[in-house]
N, C-alpha and C positions, 0 to 999 in steps of 0.2 A: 613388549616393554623390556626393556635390556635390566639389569643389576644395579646401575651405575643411578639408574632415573628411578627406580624403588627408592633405594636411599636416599636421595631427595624427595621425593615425595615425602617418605616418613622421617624427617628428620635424623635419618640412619648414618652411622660411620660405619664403611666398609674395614673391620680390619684384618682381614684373610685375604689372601688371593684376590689382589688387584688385578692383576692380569684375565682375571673374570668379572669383571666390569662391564662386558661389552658381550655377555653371556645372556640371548634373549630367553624370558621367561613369561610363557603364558597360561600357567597356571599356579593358582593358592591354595595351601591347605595349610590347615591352624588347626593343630593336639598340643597336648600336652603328654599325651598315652602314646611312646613310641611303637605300642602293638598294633595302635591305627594305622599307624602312619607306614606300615608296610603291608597293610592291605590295600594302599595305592598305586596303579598302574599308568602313570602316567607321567608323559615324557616335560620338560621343558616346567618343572615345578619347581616354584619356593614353598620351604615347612618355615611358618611362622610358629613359634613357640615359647612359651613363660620359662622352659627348662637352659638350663647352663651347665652341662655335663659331656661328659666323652660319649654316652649311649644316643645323647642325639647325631653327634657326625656320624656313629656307628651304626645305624639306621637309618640315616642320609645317604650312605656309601652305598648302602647295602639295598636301597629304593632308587637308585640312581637322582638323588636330590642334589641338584647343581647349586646352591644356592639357600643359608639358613638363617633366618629373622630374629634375633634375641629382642622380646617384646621386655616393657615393664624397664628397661634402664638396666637388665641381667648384663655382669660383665663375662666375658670369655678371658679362661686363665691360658699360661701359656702352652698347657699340654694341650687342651683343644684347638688352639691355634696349628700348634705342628700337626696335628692330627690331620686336622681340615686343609694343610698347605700339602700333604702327602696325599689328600686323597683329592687334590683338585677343586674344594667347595668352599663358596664364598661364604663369607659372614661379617652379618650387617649386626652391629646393635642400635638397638631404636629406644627411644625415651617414650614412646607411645603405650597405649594397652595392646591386647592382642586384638580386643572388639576395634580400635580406632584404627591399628593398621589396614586389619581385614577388610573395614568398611574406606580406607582411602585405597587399597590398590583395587579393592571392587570396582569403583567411581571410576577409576584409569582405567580400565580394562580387563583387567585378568579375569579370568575365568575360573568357576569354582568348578573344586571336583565334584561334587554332587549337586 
């Protein structure tokens, strides 16, 4: 599933890095605790997340996370946008919960990491 069809599906506005729109992604992972979130090894991932802060792009960079989900209606201010356009990684905000996205890109497809 590409970026561009997440955000559709989740009622999401890409507003990072449109130019990764068409960045395929086949797997989910949903924290909130960015210490999890870099105990994951895996390629081709969205971080869904409740948080709206610099530590997530910074832990996205740093997991090689192409791709970051702001659940709950979180808005991204404009230092995490520059952040996230320097390091390549899209970000969607979505009006949804964390539970309803997970459970709609599950239904599509993605694959969970555990």
């Amino acid at each position: 599933m590409i970026v561009r069809d997440i955000a559709g599906l989740i009622q999401g506005n890409i507003v990072c890095c449109a130019e990764s729109e068409s960045t395929e992604i086949e797997f989910a992972f949903a924290s909130d605790l960015m210490s999890d979130v870099l105990t994951i090894e895996k390629d081709k991932l969205v971080l869904i997340t409740g948080l709206s802060n610099l530590q997530v792009i910074r832990t996205s960079e740093m997991s090689d996370i192409s791709c970051v989900i702001f659940a709950r209606a979180k808005k991204v201010n404009n230092e995490i946008i520059a952040l996230a356009t320097e390091m390549n990684i899209a970000l969607i905000e979505s009006p949804y919960s964390v539970f309803r996205i997970s459970g709609l890109l599950y239904e599509a497809g993605l694959k969970p990491v555990f």
